[in-house]
N, C-alpha and C positions, 0 to 999 in steps of 0.2 A: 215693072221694075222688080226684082229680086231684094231679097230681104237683105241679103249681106248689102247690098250696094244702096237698100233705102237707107238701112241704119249708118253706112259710110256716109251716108250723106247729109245726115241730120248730125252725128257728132263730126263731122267738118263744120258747119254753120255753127253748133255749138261753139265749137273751137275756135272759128275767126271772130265770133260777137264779144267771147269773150276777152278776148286781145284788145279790141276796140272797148269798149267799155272800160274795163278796168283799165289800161293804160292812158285811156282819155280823163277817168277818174280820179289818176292819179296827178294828173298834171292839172287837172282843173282844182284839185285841191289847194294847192301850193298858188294856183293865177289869182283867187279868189282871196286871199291873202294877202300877196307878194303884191301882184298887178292892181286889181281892183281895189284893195286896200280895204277888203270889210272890216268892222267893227265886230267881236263876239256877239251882240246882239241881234244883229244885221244874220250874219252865218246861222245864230239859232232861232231868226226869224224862218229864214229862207227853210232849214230843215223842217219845222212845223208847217208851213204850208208847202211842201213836199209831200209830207206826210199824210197831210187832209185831204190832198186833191187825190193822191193813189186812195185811198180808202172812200172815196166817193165814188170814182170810175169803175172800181176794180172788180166788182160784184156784175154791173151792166157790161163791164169787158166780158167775162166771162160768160153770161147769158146770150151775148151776142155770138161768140166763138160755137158755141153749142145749137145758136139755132139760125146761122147764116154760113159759118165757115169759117173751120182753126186755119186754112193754110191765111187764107186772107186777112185774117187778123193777124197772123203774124207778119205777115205781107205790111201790115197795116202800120204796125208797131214802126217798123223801121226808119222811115221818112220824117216820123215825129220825132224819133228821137235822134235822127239827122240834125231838121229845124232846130231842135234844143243846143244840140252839142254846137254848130256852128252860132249860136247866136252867141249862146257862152263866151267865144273865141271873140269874135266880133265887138261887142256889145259890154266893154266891164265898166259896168255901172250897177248900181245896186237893183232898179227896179227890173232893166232888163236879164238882169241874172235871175233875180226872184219870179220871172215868169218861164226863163228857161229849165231852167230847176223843176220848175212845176209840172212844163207839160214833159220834162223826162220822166217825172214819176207816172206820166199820164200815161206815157209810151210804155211802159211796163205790162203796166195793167189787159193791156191787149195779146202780150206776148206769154204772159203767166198762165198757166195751166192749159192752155190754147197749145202750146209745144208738146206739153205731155198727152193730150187728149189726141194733137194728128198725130205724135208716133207711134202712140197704141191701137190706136184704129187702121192706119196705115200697115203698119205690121202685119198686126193680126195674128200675134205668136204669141198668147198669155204665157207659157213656159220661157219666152226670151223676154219678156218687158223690161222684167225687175233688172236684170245682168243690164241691158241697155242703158235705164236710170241710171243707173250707180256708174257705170263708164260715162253716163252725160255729165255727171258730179264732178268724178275726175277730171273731166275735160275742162269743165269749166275753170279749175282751180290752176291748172298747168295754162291754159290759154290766158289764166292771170296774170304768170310768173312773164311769158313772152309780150306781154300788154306792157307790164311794168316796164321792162326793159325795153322794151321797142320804141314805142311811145316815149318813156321817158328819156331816151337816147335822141328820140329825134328830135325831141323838146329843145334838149342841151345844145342841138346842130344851131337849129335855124328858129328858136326860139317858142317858147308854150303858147302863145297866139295860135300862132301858124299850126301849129301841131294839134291844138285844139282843135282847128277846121278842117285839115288834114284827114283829121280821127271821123268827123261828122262827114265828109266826101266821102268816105270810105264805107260808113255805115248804110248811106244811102246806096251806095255800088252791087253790095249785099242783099238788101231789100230785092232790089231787082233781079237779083240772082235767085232768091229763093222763088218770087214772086214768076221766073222761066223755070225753076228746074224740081221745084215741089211739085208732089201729085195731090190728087184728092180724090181717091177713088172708094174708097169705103166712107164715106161720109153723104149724107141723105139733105140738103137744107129745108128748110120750111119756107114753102112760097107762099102761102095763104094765113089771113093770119097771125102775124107773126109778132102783133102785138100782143093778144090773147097768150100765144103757145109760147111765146120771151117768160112772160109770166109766170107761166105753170110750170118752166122750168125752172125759175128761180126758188119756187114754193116747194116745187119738187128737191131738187139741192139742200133746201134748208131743211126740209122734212126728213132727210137721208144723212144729214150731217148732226143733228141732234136725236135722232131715232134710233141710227147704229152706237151703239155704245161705245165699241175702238174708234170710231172716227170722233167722236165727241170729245174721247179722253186727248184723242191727239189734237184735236183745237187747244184746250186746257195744254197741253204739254207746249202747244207752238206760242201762247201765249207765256205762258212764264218762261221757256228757254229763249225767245227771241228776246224779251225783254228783260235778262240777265246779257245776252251775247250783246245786244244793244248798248246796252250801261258798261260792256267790260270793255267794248270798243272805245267807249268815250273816254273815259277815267284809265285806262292802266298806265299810258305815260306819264302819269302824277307820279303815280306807285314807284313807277321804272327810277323817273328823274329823282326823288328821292331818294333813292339806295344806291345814284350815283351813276346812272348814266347818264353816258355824254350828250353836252349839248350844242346847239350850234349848229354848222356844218357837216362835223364828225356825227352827230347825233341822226340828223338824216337821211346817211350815212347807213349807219346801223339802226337806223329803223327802216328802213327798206329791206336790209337784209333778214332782219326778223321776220317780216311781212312775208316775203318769197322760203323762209323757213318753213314758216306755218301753212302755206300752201302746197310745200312741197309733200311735209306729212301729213297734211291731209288728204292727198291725192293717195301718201301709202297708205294709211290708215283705211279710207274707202276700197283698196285694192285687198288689204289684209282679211274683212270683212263680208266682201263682195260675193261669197259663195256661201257665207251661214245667212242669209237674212232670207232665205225662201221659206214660205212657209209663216205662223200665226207666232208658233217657237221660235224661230230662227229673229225674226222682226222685232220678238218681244225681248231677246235676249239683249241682239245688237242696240236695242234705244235703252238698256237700263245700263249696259257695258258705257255708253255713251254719257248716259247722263250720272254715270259713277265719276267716271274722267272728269265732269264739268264742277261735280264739289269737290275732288281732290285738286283738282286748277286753278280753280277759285280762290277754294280756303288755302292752300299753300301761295298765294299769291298778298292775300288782306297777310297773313303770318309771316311769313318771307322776312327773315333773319339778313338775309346779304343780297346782292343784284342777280349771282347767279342759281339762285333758289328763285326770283322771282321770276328772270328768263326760260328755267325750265316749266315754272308754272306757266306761262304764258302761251308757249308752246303744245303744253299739255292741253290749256283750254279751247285755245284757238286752231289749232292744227287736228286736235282728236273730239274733243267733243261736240264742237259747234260743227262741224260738216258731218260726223255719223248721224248727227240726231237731224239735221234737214233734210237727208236722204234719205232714212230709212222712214222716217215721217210721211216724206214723198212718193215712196218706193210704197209701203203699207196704205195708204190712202188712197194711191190708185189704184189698187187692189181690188179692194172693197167696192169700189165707186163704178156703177151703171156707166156704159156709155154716153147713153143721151145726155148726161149732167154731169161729165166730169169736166168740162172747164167749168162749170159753175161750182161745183166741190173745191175743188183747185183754189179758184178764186177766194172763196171762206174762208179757207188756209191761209192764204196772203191776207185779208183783211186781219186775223187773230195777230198775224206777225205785226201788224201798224198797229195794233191794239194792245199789243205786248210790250213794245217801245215806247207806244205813249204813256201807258200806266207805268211803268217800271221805272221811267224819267221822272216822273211826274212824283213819286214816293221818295226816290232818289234825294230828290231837286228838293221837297219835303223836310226831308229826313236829314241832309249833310252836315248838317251842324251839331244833332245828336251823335249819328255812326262814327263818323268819320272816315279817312280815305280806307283804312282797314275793315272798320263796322260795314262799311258799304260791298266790299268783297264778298263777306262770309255772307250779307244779304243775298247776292246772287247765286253763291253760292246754294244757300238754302232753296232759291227759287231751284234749282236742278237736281234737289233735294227732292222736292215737293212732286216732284215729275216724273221721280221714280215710284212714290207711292201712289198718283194716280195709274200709270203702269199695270203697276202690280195690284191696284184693286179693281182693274181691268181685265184681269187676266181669263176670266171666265167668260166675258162678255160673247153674246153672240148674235148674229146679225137679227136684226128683226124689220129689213127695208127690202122687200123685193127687185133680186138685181143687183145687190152688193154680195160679193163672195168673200168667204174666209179666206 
């Protein structure tokens, strides 16, 4: 297979998972709600054990990707997170939602860095990767906007049940399609073994993730920017509804159109960018360009005089800062990162993200009575703060793990 036509065909699968997902997400949002009728505590149950079960799988996901096979584990991912999405649908009650919940997060954990590991081995183009990544960003963001609407469209038809299973038949269809039309031809597995060599991959990962000094700072970085994007996701429609937007129906309304806003610039933003981040300069520029955006979004948002100062803040945060800085994060990490241990790299990445949520929730959830809804802003703000000067006292860093490149 031909590089143009593998890469066509990995940002195709990009592009319809994420249609599925996120417009299944969005409509699972409002069932879980509306249908099911959860309790706030209930909803902030189910996100904590989401959140434990990904951060328990997601390290042995990735060990296994690396020393059995990325296509199959992505192969793998999809069926589970089938199971979940249709039981969702099915099943609205509290316990069977909090197990579906669960193993989506589970189904994750098998697809995360397991994707970028077979399109880079696949390839085999280090000068085209990074261009690749950052179009897979794009993709994903755009194949959100058509999720939203599609899904949410077909919701309105023949009702969010239906639409919910609909979403998980479809995902499963997918599976199957990768599981015929992926290759695996640059990838080696371990037949003998493979408990030992699971092992030594893991220690190897972990040894290559705190040894390199840029990939250490970008753990540090993915924890405090996921757990500022985390906490700004939760809280800004306080902010919003405060300074007077609508609520209700209308509110809905235009918050979806925000939503499909901020993905739209974010798709420009990644496109804007897309040709400076080659290179140790180019990467270091674009995540401090990123994480400038994320305290000027921030703190103009906790400060936010009127609704349309807080709207462009929000836009600013969400649209420009939080997708440069996961990209080029992603983009630079796999850089660096050996073949034989980048899903397990990968994997630490996503575990720092669970770990970033938890603690930055967890300070939040602490703290809200001191900050308040404004104190709590300029907080995250400062976490994107804090991200730019690991950054930049990074900046000299140089590899010292045999197998990671500048």
């Amino acid at each position: 297979m031909s590089g143009d036509r593998l890469v066509t065909l990995f940002l195709g699968w990009v592009g319809v998972r994420a249609v599925l997902h996120n417009g299944w997400w969005l409509v699972t949002s409002f069932y879980m709600v509306v249908d099911a009728q959860l309790s706030p505590a209930q909803l902030l149950v189910i996100a904590a054990a989401q959140g434990i079960a990904s951060m328990i799988f997601e390290v042995p996901a990735g060990v296994l990707a690396d020393a059995v096979s990325r296509k199959w584990a992505i192969v793998v991912a999809h069926p589970l997170m089938a199971v979940a999405m249709i039981t969702t649908g099915l099943f609205p009650d509290f316990v069977p939602l909090l197990l579906a919940q669960m193993l989506w997060g589970i189904s994750w954990t098998f697809s995360s860095g397991a994707d970028i590991a077979w399109i880079t081995d696949e390839l085999d183009r280090p000068e085209l990767i990074d261009r690749v990544l950052a179009r897979q960003a794009r993709r994903q963001l755009l194949g959100a906007v058509v999720g939203m609407l599609g899904v949410g469209g077909l919701a309105a038809l023949v009702g969010r049940q239906s639409a919910i299973v609909a979403a998980g038949v479809l995902m499963l269809a997918l599976g199957a399609a990768v599981a015929f039309a992926f290759p695996e031809r640059n990838f080696t597995p371990i037949r003998t073994g493979r408990l030992r060599v699971s092992l030594d991959i893991a220690r190897r990962g972990a040894r290559l993730a705190v040894r390199d000094r840029t990939i250490l700072a970008l753990v540090v970085v993915t924890v405090l920017v996921n757990g500022a994007a985390d906490s700004f996701g939760r809280i800004y429609p306080l902010q919003l509804h405060a300074l007077g937007f609508p609520a209700g129906g209308p509110g809905t309304v235009w918050s979806t159109v925000l939503g499909i806003g901020a993905l739209v610039i974010g798709a420009l933003s990644l496109r804007a960018v897309e040709q400076r981040i080659y290179g140790e300069r180019g990467a270091r520029g674009a995540m401090l360009l990123a994480c400038a955006a994320g305290v000027l979004g921030l703190g103009m948002l906790g400060l936010a005089p009127d609704l349309t100062t807080a709207l462009v803040a929000v836009l600013v945060a969400s649209g420009v800062a939080m997708p440069l800085v996961r990209t080029v994060t992603t983009i630079w990490v796999n850089r660096r990162t050996s073949s034989d241990v980048r899903a397990t790299v990968h994997s630490f990445l996503a575990q720092a993200e669970y770990g970033g949520e938890i603690l930055c929730a967890g300070l939040l959830a602490a703290l809200s009575g001191v900050l308040g809804s404004a104190g709590a802003f300029i907080f995250t703000a400062a976490l994107f703060g804090a991200s730019m000067l690991v950054i930049s006292l990074g900046r000299r860093a140089r590899v010292t793990t045999t197998g990671a490149r500048r």
